[in-house]
C-alpha positions as CSV (number, residue, x, y, z in Angstrom):
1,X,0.0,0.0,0.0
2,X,0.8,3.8,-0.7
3,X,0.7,6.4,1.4
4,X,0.6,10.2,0.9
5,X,1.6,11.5,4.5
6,X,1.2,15.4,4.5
7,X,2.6,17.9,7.3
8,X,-0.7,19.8,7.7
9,X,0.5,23.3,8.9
10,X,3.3,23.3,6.6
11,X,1.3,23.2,3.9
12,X,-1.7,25.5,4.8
13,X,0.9,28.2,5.4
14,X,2.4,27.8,1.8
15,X,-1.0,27.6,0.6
16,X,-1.7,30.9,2.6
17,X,0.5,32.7,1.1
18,X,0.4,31.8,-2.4
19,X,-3.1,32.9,-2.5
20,X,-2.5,36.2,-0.2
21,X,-2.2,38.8,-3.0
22,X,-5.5,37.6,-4.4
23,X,-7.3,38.3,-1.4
24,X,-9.9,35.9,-1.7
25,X,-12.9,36.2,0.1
26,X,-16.4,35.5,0.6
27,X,-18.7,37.9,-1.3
28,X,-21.6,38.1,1.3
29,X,-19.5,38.4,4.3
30,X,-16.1,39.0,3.5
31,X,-14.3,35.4,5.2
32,X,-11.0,35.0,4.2
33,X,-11.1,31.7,1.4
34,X,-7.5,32.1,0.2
35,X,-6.0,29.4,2.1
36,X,-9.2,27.0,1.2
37,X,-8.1,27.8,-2.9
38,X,-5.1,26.9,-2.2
39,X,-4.9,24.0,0.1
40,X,-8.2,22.6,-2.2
41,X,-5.9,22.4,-5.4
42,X,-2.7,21.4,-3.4
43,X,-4.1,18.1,-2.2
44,X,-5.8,17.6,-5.3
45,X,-2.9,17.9,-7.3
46,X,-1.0,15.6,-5.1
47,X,-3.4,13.4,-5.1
48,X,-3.5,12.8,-8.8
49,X,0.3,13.5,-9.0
50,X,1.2,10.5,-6.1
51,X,-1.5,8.0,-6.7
52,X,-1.6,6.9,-3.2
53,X,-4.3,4.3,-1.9
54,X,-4.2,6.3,1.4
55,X,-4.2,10.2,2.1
56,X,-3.7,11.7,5.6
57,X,-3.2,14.8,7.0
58,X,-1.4,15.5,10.5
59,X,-1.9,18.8,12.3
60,X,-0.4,20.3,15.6
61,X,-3.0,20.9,18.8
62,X,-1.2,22.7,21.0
63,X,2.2,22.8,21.4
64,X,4.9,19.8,21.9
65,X,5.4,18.7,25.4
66,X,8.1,17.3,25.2
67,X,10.0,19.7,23.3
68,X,8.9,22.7,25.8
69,X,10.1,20.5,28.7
70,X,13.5,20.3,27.1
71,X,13.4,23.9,25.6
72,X,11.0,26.2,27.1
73,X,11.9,28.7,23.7
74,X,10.9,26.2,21.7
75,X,9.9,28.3,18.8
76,X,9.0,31.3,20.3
77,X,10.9,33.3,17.7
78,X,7.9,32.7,15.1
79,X,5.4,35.4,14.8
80,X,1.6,34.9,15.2
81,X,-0.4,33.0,13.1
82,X,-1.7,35.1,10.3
83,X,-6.3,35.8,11.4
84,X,-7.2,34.5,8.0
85,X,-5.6,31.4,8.6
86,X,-6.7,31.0,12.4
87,X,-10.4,31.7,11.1
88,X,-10.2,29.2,7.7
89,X,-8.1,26.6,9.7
90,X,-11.5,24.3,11.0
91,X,-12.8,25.1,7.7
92,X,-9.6,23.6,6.4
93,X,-10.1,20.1,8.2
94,X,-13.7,19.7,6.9
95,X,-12.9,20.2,3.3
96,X,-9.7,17.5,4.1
97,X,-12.1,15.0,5.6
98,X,-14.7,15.7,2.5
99,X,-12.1,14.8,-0.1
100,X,-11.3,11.5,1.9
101,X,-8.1,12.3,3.7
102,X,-8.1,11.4,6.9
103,X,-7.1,13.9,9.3
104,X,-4.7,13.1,12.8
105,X,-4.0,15.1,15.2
106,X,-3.3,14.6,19.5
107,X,-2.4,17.8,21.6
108,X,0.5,18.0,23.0
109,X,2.0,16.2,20.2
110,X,3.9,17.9,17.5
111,X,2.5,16.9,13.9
112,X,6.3,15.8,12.8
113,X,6.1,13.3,15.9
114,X,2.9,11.7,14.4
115,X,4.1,11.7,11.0
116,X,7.3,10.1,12.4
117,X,5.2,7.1,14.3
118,X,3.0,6.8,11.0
119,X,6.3,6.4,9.2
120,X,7.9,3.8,11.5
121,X,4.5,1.1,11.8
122,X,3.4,1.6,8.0
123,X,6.8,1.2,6.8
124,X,7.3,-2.1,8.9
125,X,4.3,-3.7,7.2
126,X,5.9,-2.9,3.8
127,X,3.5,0.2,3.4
128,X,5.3,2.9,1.2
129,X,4.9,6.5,2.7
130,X,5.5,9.8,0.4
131,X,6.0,12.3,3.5
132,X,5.1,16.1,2.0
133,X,6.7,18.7,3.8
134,X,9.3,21.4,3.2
135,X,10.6,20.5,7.1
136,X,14.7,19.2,7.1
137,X,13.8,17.0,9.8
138,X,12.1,14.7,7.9
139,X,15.4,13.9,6.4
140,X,16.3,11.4,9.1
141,X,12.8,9.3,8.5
142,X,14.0,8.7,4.3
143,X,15.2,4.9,3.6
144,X,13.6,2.0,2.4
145,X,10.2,2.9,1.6
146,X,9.5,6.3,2.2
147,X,10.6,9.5,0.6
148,X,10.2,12.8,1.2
149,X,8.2,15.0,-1.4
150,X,9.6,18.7,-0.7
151,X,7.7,22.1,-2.1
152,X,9.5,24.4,-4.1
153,X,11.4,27.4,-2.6
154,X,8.8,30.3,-2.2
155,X,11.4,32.3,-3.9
156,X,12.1,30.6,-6.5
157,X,8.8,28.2,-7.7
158,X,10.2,27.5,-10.6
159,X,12.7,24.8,-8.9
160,X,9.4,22.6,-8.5
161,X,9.1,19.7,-5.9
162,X,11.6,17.9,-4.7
163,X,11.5,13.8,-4.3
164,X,14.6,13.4,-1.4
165,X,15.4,9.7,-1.2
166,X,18.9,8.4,0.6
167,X,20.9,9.4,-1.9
168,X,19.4,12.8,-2.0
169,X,19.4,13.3,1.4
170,X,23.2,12.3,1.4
171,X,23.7,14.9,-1.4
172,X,21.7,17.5,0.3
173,X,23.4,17.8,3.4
174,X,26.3,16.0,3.2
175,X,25.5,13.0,5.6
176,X,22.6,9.8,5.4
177,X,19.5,10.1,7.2
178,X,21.2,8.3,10.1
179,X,22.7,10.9,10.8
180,X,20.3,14.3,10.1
181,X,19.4,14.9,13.6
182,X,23.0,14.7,14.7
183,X,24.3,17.4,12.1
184,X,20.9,19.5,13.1
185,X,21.7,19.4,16.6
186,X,25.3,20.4,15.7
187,X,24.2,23.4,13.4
188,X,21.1,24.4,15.0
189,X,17.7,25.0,13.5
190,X,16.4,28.3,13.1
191,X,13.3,27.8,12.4
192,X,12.4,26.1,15.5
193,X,14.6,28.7,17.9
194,X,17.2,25.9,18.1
195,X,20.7,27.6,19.0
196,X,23.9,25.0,17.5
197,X,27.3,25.4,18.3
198,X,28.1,29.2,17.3
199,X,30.5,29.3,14.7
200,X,30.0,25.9,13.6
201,X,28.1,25.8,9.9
202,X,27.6,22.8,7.6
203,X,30.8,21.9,6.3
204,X,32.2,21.5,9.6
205,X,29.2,19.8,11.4
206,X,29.7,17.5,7.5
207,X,33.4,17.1,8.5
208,X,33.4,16.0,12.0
209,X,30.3,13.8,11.2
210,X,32.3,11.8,8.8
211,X,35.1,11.6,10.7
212,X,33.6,10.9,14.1
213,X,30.9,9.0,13.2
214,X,28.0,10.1,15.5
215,X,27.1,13.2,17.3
216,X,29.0,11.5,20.7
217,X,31.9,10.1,18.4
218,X,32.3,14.1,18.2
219,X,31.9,15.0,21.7
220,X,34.6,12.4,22.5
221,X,36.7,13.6,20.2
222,X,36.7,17.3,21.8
223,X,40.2,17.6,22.5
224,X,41.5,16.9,18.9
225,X,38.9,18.4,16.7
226,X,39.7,20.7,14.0
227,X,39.6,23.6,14.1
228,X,41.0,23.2,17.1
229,X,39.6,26.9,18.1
230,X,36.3,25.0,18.9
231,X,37.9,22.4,21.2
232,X,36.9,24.1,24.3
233,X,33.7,25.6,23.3
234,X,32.3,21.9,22.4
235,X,33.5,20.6,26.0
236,X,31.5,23.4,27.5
237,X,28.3,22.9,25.5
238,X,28.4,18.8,25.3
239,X,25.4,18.3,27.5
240,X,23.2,20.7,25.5
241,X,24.7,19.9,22.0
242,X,23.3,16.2,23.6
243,X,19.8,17.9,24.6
244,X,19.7,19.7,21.1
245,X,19.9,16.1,19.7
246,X,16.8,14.7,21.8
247,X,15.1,17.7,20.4
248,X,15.5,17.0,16.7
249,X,15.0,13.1,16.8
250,X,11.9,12.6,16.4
251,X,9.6,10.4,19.1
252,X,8.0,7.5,17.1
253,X,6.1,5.8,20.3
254,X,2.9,7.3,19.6
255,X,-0.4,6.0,19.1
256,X,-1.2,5.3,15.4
257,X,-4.2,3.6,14.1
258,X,-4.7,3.9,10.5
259,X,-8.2,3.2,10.7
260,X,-10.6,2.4,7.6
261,X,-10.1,4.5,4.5
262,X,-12.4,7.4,4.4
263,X,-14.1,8.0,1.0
264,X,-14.1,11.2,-0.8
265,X,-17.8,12.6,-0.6
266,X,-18.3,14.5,-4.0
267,X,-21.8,16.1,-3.1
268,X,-20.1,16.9,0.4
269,X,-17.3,18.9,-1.5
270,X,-19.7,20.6,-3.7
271,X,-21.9,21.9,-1.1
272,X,-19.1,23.4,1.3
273,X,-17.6,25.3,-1.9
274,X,-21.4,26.0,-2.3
275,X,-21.5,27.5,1.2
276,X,-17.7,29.2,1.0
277,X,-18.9,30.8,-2.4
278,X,-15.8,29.6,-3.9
279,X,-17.8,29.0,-7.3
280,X,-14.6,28.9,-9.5
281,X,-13.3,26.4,-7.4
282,X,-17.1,24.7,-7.8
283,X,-17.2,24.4,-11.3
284,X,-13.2,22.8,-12.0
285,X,-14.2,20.3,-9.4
286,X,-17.8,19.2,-10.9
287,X,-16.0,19.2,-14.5
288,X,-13.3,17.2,-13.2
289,X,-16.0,14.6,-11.6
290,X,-18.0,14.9,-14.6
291,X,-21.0,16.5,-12.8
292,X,-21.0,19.8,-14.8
293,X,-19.6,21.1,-18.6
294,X,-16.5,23.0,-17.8
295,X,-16.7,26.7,-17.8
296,X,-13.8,29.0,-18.1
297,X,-13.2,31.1,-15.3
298,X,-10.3,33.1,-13.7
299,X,-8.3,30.4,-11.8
300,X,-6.4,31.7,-8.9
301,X,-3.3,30.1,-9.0
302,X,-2.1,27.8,-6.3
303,X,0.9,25.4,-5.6
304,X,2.6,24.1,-8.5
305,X,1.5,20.2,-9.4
306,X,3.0,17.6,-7.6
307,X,5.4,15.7,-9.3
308,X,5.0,12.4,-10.7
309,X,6.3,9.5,-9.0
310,X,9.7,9.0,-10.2
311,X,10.1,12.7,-10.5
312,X,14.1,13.8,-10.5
313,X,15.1,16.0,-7.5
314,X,15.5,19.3,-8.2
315,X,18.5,21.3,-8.2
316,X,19.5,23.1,-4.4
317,X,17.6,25.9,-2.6
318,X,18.4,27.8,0.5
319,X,14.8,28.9,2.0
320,X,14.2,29.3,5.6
321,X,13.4,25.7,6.9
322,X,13.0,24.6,3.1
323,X,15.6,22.5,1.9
């Protein structure tokens, strides 16, 4: 079996702000439908792209326990979440659920942890998993089965998605997903507020991991590293380099339960586009399901299509926390 796994917030917030200069919005009351444009033709498009005979969604509740205990700043550098996507976000779920992806979420519990626990138990009954995000994290769950399906840059689209497997990984970043979270934990990650060893960037997190081996072949190695300026600094910061790496490994001992498969509801779709007034939107989907002749209309544009699924990586791009 396939599955498309997709990092929920990761993708509304692309879909967001694609669709922001359009300012989309309800004619008889003025909601915010942007994000519902969007996300709609994102997981359509992956959809057909992928071909998966499962689709899920996983979304944060709260924030991560465990990552708070360890890190109270946990991502507290990240502004507020934009109102148009706090007010479209339930919204958001019951158009997921109507086009038959089934939605998981548990609060307290980061989405990447879920995803990460998906991975693990579908993967072990010889369940392929596509895992769509834009998050580097995700590089340590690629292997076997499972790939990661990355969005373009937002500055630079044109670079398309991204299909990171081993080898991609490897030539990504320089080390194998068995080792990600030890060169993220060396390097930091900004986009979740946490702080690496200063001064140390990729090539020398890439250089002590292959000579070293692991994140504690490095640490043990403090007194001969190179360059030899950061031989102290790493002796002083060992115990949170080590609590930086329990922050970026991911906890797969969650509950997952995959549940029955939950059928897309065509009349369901139609009449929540029917309610949103998204009637664009409306008549692509009916001509797609054959429930309407297609009629031409101004079609706000979205995410790219998803790739097919032997799709050749794309070349590099420095984004924020894209790849």
């Amino acid at each position: 079996m396939r599955w498309l796994l997709i990092d929920g917030f990761n993708l509304v917030f692309r879909s967001h702000f694609a669709m922001e200069r359009s300012n989309l919005r309800r004619p008889s009351d003025q909601f915010p439908t942007g994000a519902l444009h969007g996300w709609m033709k994102s997981l359509l498009d992956l959809r057909e792209g992928e071909q998966p005979d499962r689709c899920a969604v996983f979304f944060d509740l709260g924030g991560s326990d465990r990552h708070l205990e360890v890190l109270p700043e946990y991502k507290a550098q990240r502004d507020e979440t934009p109102e148009d996507i706090v007010l479209q976000l339930p919204e958001i779920k019951r158009l997921t659920a109507l086009l038959g992806f089934q939605v998981f979420e548990r609060r307290g519990v980061e989405a990447d942890d879920l995803i990460a626990t998906a991975v693990r138990i579908l993967s072990a009954s010889g369940d392929a998993c596509v895992i769509v995000s834009a998050d580097k994290d995700f590089g340590q769950c690629v292997g076997g089965p499972v790939v990661q399906l990355a969005p373009p840059p937002t500055a630079n689209p044109a670079l398309g998605w991204r299909r990171l497997d081993p080898a991609a990984v490897t030539e990504k970043f320089g080390v194998p997903p068995a080792r990600i979270a030890d060169y993220l934990a060396l390097v930091g990650d900004a986009s979740d507020n946490i702080p690496g060893l200063k001064g140390v960037g990729p090539k020398t997190a890439v250089k002590w991991l292959t000579e070293y081996g692991d994140l504690e072949g490095v640490l043990a190695a403090a007194d001969t590293l190179q360059p030899e300026r950061f031989r102290e600094q790493v002796k002083a910061e060992a115990e949170r380099i080590r609590s930086n790496l329990r922050l970026v490994t991911f906890r797969t001992d969650f509950a997952f339960e995959p549940g029955t498969p939950v059928a897309e509801d065509v009349a369901g779709v139609e009449a929540f586009l029917v309610e949103m007034e998204m009637h664009s939107t409306l008549r692509r989907y009916q001509a797609k399901h054959g429930r309407a002749e297609p009629t031409p209309a101004e079609t706000p544009k979205a995410e790219p299509p998803a790739p097919k699924a032997k799709a050749k990586p794309a070349p590099d791009a420095q984004q924020g926390e894209l790849f």
